[in-house]
C-alpha positions in Angstrom: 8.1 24.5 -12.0 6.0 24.6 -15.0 2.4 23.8 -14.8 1.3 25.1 -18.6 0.6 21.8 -20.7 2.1 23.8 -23.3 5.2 24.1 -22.2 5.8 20.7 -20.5 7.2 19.2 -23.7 9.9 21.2 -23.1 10.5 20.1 -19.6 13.3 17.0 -18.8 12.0 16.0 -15.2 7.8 15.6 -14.7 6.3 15.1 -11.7 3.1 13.9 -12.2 0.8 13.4 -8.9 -2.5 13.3 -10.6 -4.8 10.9 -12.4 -4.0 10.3 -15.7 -0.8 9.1 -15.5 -1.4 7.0 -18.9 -1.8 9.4 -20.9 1.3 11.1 -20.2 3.4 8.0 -21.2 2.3 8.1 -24.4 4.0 12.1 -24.5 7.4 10.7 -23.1 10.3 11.2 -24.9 13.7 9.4 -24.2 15.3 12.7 -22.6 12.6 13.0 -19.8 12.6 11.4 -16.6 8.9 10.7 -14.3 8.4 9.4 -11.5 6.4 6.5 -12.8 6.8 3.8 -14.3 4.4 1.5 -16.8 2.6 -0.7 -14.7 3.7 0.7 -11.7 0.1 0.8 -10.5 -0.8 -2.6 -10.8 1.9 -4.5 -8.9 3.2 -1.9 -6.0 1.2 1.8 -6.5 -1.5 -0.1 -4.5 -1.0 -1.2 -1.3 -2.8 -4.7 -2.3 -0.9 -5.2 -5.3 2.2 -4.6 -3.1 0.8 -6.9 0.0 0.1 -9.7 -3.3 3.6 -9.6 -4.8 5.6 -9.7 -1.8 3.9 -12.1 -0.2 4.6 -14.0 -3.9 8.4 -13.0 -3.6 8.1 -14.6 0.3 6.7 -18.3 -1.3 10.0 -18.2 -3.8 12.3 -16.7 -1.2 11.5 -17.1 2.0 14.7 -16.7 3.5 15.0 -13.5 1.8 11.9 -12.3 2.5 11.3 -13.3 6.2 11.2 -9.3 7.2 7.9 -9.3 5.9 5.7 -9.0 8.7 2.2 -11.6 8.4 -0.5 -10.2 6.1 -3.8 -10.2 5.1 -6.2 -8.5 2.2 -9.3 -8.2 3.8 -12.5 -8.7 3.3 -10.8 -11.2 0.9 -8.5 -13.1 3.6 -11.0 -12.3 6.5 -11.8 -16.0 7.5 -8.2 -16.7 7.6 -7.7 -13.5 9.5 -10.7 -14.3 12.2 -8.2 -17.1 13.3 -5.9 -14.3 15.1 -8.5 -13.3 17.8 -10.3 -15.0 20.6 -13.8 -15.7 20.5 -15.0 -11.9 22.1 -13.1 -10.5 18.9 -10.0 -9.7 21.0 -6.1 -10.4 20.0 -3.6 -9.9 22.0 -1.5 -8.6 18.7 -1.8 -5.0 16.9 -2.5 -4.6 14.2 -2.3 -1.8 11.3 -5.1 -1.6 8.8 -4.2 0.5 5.7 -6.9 1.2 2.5 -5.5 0.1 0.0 -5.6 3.4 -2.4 -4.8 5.9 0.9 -1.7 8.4 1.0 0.0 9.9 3.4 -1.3 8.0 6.2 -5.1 8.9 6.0 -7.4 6.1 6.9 -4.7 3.9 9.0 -5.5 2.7 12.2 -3.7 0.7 14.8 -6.4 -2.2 16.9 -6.4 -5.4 18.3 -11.0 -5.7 17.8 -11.8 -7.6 14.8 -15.0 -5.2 14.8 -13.1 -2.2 14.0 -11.2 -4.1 11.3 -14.5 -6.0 9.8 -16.3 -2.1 10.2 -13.5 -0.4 8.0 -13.8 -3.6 5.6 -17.4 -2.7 5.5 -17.3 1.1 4.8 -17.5 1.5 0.3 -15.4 4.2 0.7 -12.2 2.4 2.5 -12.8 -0.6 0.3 -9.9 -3.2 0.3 -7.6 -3.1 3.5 -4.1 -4.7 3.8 -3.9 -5.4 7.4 -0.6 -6.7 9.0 1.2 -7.6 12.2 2.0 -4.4 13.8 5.8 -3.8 14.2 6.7 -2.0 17.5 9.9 -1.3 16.9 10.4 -0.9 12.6 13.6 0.4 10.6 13.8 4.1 10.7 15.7 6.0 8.6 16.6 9.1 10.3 14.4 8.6 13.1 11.2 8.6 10.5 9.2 5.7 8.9 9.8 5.4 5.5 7.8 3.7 2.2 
């Protein structure tokens, strides 16, 4: 592992888990392999950018893409997403909120209370949330969820 900017060059594999991720592809040369991609960020890094093109891939494909559970970007998609719960704010589904720019699992929550979802939506700090139907049983690999 090498940490010395100095000596990165050097290097054939980066790993680069930090900000500034632009500025390293400009250094790249065609030896050296990251673990990022030009415009990764913008379509699937995010979890709304992710949420937006799949659901995009589901409209072209949609027997394909019918794994896909439903989806919502809220506080944009929150009138459409009111329609799931009864008139007290209850559903009888679960669902999982994610922020959109959360890792390793900080910040989800499972509920079936519009008011938790709507509070979260609220909070600056969460900002956007991608909320979807909450699979009981998902794909495992290995016994673990995967992304």
């Amino acid at each position: 592992v090498v940490r010395s900017e100095t000596k990165a060059p050097m290097c054939n594999l980066h790993w680069l888990d930090q900000s500034g991720i632009m500025e390293w592809f400009r250094r790249v040369e065609p030896w050296m392999k990251i673990n990022h991609y030009p415009g990764m960020h913008n379509a699937l890094a995010r979890k709304t950018c992710l949420a937006r093109n799949m659901a995009r891939m589901q409209r072209h494909f949609p027997v394909e893409y019918n794994f896909l559970p439903q989806t919502w970007i809220v506080p944009n998609e929150m009138i459409d997403f009111e329609k799931q719960f009864d008139e007290f704010g209850k559903a009888k589904t679960i669902f999982i909120a994610k922020p959109d720019a959360g890792t390793q699992g900080r910040g989800i929550f499972l509920t079936n209370e519009l008011s938790k979802i709507k509070a979260a939506a609220a909070d600056r700090e969460t900002g956007l949330l991608v909320v979807q139907r909450y699979i009981g049983k998902p794909m495992l690999i290995e016994g673990l969820k995967f992304d």
